[in-house]
N, C-alpha and C positions, 0 to 999 in steps of 0.2 A: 514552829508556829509562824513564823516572819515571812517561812518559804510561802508556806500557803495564803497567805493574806498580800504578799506580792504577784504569786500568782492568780488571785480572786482577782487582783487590782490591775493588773496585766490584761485578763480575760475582759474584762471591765471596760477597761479602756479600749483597747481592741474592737471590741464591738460598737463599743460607740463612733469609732472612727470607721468601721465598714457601714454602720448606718448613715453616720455622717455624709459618705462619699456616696453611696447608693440615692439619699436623698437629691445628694448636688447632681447625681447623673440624672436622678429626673425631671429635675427643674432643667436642667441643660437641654433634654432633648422636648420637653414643653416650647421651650422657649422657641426650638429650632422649627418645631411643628407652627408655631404663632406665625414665625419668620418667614416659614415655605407659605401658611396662606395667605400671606400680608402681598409676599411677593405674587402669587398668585391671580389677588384679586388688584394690584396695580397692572399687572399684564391684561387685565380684562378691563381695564379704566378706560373710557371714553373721554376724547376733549372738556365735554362737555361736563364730565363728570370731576375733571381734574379743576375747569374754573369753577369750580363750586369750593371745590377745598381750600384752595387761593388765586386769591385774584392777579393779575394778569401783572402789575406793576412790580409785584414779585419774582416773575420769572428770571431768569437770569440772560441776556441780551443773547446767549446763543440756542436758546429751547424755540424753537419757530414749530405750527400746531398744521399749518397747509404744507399739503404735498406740490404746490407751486413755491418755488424757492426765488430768492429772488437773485441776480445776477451782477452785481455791482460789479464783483472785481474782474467778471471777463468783460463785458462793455470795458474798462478803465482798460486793459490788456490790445482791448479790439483797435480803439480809437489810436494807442501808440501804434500798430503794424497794420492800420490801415490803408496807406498809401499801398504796400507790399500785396495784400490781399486786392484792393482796387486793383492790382494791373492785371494778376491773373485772373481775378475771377472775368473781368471785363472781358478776354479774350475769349474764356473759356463759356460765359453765358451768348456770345455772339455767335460763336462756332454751333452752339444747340438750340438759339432760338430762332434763328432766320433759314434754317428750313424749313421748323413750324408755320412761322411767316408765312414762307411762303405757300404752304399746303392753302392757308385759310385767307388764300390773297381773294381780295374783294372782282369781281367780275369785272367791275369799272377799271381797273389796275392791269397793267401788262407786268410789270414787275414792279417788287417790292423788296427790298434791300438795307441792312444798314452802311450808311455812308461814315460814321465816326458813330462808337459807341464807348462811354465809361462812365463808371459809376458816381463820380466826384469825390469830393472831398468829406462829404458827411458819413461818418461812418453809423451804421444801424444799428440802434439799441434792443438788448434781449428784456425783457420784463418778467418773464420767471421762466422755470424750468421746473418741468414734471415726471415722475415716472410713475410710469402705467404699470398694474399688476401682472403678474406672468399670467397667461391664458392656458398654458400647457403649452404651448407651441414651441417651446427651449429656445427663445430669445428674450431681449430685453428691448422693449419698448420704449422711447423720452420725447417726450414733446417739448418745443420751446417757440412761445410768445415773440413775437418779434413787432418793432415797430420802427417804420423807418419813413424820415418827411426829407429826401434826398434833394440833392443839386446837380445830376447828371446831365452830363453831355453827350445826346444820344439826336441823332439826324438821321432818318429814314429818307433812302433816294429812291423814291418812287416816279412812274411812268403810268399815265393814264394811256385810253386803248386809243385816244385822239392822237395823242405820240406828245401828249405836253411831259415835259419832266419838273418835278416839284422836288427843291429840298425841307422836309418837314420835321420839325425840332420836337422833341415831346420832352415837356418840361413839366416842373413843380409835382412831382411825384410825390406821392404820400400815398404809405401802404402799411397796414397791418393784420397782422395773421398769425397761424400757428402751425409751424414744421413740426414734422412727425419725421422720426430716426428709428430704424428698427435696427437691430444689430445683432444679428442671425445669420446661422447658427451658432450658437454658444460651442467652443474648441477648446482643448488644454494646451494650443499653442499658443505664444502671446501674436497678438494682443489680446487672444480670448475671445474672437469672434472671425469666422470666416467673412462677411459682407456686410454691409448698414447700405439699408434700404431708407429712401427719403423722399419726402411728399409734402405737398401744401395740403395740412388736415382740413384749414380752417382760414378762408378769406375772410375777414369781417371788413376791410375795409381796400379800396383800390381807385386811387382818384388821381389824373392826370389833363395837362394841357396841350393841345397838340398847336402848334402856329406855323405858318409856313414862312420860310426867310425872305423876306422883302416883300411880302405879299400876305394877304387875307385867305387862309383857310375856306372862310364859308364863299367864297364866290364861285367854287363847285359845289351843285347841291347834290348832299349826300357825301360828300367825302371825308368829314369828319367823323361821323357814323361809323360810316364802313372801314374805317380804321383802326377807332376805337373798338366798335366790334371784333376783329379780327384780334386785336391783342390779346382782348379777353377771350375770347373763344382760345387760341394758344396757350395761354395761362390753365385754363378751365380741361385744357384737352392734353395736356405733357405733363403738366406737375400734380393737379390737385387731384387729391384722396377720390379712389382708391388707388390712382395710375401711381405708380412708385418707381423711381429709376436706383437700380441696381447697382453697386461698386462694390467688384468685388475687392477684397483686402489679403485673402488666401490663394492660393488653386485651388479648383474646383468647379462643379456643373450648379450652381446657382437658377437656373431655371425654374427652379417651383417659387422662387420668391418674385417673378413678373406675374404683373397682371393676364389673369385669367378671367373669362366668364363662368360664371358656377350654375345657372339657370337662366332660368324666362320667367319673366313678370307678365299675366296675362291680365290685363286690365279692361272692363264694361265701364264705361261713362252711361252711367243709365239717363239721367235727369239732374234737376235742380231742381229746390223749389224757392220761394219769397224771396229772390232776387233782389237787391235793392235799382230801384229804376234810377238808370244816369240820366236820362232825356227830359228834357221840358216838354216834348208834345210825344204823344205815345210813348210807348216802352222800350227797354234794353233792349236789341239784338245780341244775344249773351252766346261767346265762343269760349273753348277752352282750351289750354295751351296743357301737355301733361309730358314729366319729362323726369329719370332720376340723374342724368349728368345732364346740365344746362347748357349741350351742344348745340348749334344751328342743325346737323343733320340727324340729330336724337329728340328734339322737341317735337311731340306730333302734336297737331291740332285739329280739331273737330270742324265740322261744319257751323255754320254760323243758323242760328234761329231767329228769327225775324218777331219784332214785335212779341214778346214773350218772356215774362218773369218765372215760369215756371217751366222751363224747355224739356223736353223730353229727346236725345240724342240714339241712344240704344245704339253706342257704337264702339267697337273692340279694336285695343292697342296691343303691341307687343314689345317688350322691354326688354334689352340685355341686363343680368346682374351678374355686378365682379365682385361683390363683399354684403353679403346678404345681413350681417351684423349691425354694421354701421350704415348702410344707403337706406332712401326714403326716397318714395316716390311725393312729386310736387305737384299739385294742380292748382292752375291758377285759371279764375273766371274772366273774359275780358265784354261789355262793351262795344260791339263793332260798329265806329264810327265814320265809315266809308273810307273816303280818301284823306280822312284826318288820323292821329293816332287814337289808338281804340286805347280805353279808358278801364283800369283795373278794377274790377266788383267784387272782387274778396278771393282768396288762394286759402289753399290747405295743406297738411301731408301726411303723409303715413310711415309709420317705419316699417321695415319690410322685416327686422328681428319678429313683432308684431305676430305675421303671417305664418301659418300651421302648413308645413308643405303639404301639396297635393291636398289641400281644404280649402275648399269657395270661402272668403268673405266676402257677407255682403254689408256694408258698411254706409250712415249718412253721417256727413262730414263736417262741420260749421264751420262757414267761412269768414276769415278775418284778413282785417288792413296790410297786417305783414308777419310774416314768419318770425321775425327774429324778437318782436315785440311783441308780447302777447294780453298785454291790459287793454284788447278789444272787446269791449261792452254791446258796441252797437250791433244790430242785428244786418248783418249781409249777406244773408239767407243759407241753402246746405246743400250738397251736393252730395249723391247718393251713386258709389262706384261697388263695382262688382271685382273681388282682385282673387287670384288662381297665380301662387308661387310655385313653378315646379322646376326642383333644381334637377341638372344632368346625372343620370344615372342612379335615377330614383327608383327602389325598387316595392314592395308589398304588392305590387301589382298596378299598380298606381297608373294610369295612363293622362293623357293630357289632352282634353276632346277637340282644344283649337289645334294643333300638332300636325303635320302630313300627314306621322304614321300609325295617328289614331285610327281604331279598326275593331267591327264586328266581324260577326261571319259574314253577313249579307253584306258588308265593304270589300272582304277580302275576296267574295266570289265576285265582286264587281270589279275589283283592280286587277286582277289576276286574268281573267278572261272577258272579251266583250261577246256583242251578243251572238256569235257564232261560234263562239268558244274559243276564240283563237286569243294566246294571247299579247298583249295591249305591248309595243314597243318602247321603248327604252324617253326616244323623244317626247312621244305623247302623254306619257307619267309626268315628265318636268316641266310639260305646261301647266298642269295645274292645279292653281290657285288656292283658292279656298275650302274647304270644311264648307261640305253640305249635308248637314242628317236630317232626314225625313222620318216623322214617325209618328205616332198617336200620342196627344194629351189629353188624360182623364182627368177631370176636376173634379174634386166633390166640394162642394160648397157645406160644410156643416153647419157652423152658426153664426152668430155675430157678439159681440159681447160692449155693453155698456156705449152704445149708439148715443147720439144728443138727440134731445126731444126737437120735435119740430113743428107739433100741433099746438093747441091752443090745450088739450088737456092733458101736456104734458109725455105725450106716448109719440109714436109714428109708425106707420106702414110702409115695413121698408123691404125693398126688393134688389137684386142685384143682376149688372147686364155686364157677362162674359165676353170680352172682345180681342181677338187676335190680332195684332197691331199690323202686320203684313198683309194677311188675305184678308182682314175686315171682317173675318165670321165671324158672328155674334151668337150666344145663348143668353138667356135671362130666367130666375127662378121665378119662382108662384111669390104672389103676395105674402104677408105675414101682417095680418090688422093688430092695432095696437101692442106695440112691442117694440123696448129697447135691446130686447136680446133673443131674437130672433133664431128660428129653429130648421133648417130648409133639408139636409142631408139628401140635396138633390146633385146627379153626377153628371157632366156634359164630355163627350169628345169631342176633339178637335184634328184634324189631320194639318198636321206641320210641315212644310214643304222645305224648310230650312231652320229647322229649331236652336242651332247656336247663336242666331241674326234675328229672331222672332223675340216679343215680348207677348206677355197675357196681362191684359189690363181690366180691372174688376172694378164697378162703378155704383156705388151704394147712393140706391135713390127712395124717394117717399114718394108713395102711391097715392094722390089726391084725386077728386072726385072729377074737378077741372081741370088737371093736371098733373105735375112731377115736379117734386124740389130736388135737386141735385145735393147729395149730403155728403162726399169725399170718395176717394179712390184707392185702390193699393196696383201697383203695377211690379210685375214677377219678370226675370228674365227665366229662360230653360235650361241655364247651366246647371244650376243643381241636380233638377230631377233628372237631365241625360246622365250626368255623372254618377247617380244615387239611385236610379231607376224609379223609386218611389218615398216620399217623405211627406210627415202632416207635421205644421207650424201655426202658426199664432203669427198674423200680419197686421201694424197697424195702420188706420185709416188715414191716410195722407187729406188733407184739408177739413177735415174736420174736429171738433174740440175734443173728440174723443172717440173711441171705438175700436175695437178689432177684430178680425176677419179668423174663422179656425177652418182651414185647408186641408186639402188630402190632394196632395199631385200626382200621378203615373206614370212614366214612359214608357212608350212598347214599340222599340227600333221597327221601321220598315225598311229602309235603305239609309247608305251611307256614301259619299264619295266624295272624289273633289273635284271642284267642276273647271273645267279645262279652257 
């Protein structure tokens, strides 16, 4: 009897102890599920999400939330082995910049040279350090902030073309900016990178004194300019982004890591319009400076318009680009104030990531006091550019219509043979010049949409006059009595004698009994439609309170070539 009631109590227990243990294994692996989504959802925590849970006072003095770090203990490092550093680097930056020097020696200069160069005793402090996320490009990126108010001792022995020689001290230095390290390609041999590539990403600041020893600077005029220019021009044209000088650290052909061009920036300066006026008596004569590296021989600039807040330019650049991600094209408005310095009237920019290759924008632009500050309220009117990215070795068929080797058939039977069939030699090809297509523009003028009243009851008669801005030919549609939204679905051609250099300017006016109110304009360049053959848009009315224009445009190539 005892057996069995030991074993009842055996089997009893038993079981309770396998439920027991099955229990704990499922709280156990509850807990571990709780655990994976706790960790889970701290992996998906945001900064911002973290100072919510606790505040900041709590953190612990090593949890830092910016990917800028800051650099105390190398500065403290810098400053002890800075004499050491001062002697090489000194040699080593003299050796690589005074042939820069002298590439961008001023005209007035027969030579330009350093006579003693060193960095002084202040050593330059880093103010943080960053790394950039990997792009796929299998290196590592790091930027670092640098800020340095120096004591060097640096004398340039320069020689005007008169034959004077000048020793010129350039002192009280203060610079700050941001070096870019690339360190590429990533290796499994140490140190783990074949090269580091390095650059001035970022000048924010560069300010210097220049005096001549024993003597006054400004008693040649222009020589302080043109020295300061030159420096900055070297600065601007050897180190800073995208230029990058190479060191290699391994063997190896490192050549895909030097600056290359990757495209062409095709840029139309169409117009401006509300300009703000600089002149006490008549108006701005407004020119424009447009440039993506801030070279002396890469800035182009426009013609100058006279008397005119609203200038119309219709004139086409062409731009190198070395790093199509990071550069931005710059326009800046100027002022032409004769033989004084011309006066800034607002700049702009574009990034060029922005731009859809092989796709026209056509872009208007608000101009502001300065790039780098952008709490500009006041109005300094817009500038309205026409931009064509086409990088090298663009394919879908994509052509580039400013290009030499842009080409129809009736181009290629023109380049190929002249008019006796023979054909055209090797010389006479490399004369010439420019992109000339010739060929018909169709207009269809459709309708108008939400026009401003301009009568007295509210309505207006408004008609529109088709003007080709080179040959001056004109069309104009029928009337439309009483109506803001006018209905015309009237078609005009135009034969274009140079359609990438031509605009079409459309001028919406009221039909009065005594006359004509002028009620705003839209002005078209012909890149698109040569590019696209045919497209209908939605245009609005430049000068007036409201309105816009619905278009249908044509093109239908006649001749193509370039004119020699």
């Amino acid at each position: 009897m005892s057996f069995f009631f030991g074993l009842a109590l055996g089997f009893v227990v038993g079981l309770a102890i396998i439920i027991g243990f099955v229990k704990c294994e499922n709280a156990r692996s509850n807990r571990r599920s709780h655990l994976a989504t706790t960790v889970a959802a701290f992996a998906r925590m945001t900064v911002a999400d973290s100072r919510k849970i606790l505040p900041s006072e709590f953190y612990p003095s090593w949890v830092v939330f910016s990917q800028r770090q800051k650099l105390t203990w190398l500065n403290h490092h810098l400053t002890k082995i800075w004499p050491y550093v001062n002697e090489a680097a000194s040699e080593l930056i003299k050796a690589n910049v005074e042939p820069v020097l002298e590439q961008y020696r001023p005209v007035i200069l027969s030579s330009l040279k350093f006579s003693r160069f060193t960095l002084g005793t202040v050593a330059p402090q880093f103010t943080g350090v960053s790394i950039l996320e990997d792009d796929g490009s299998g290196g590592i990126t790091m930027e670092l902030e640098m800020n340095w108010d120096g004591n060097p001792s640096i004398i340039l022995d320069i020689k005007t073309r008169l034959g004077v020689s000048l020793p010129v001290q350039v002192k009280d230095i203060g610079f700050t900016g941001i070096f870019r390290l690339i360190f590429k390609p990533l290796v499994n041999e140490f140190p783990c990178f074949g090269a580091v590539s390095f650059s001035l990403r970022q000048k924010k600041k560069l300010d210097l004194t220049l005096k001549v020893i024993g003597g006054d600077i400004s008693t040649i005029p222009g020589l302080q300019d043109a020295i300061e220019g030159t420096i900055r021009d070297a600065i601007e044209d050897s180190i800073t982004w995208p230029v990058r000088k190479v060191i290699p650290i391994l063997p190896g052909d490192y050549s895909d890591l030097e600056l290359k061009p990757v495209g062409i920036l095709e840029v139309k300066l169409v117009q401006a319009k509300e300009l703000t006026n600089k002149d006490l008596i008549g108006k701005s004569d407004p020119f424009a400076e447009l440039y993506i590296r801030p070279i002396r021989d890469r800035i182009k600039t426009s013609k100058t318009i006279n008397n005119e807040l609203n200038p119309i330019w219709n004139e086409h650049f062409e731009f190198i680009v070395e790093d199509s991600s990071t550069q931005h094209l710059v326009v800046k408005i100027f002022d032409n104030e004769g033989l004084q310095a011309s006066e800034l009237i607002g700049c702009t920019q574009v990034q060029l990531s922005e731009l859809q290759p092989g796709k026209v924008k056509d872009v208007w632009l608000k101009l502001v006091k300065d790039l780098e500050v952008q709490r500009d309220n006041k109005n300094r009117g817009q500038v309205h550019l026409e931009l064509l990215y086409c990088p090298f070795g663009m394919e879908n068929g994509f052509k580039n219509p400013f290009a030499p080797t842009f080409s129809m058939t009736s181009l290629e039977k023109v380049l190929k043979s002249g008019s006796d069939g023979v054909a055209e030699n090797e010389q006479a090809t490399q004369r010439r010049r420019d992109v000339i297509i010739r060929g018909v523009l169709s207009v269809t003028v459709i309708s108008a949409e939400d026009l401003p009243a301009v009568d007295l009851m509210g309505k207006a008669d408004p008609y529109i006059v088709l003007t080709m801005k080179k040959s001056e030919a004109k069309n104009k549609t029928r009337v439309v009595n009483d109506s803001l939204n006018p209905v015309w679905n009237q078609t005009f051609d135009f034969v274009v004698e140079d359609g990438l250099h031509d605009m079409l300017i459309l001028e919406v006016w009221d039909h009065d009994t005594f006359g004509k109110d002028y009620m705003g304009r839209c002005i078209l360049t012909l890149t698109r439609v040569i590019l696209e053959g045919e497209y209908k848009d939605k245009f609005q009315v430049d000068g007036a309170k409201s309105g816009w224009l619905n278009l249908n445009l044509k093109w239908t190539p006649q001749l193509i070539y370039r004119d020699s």
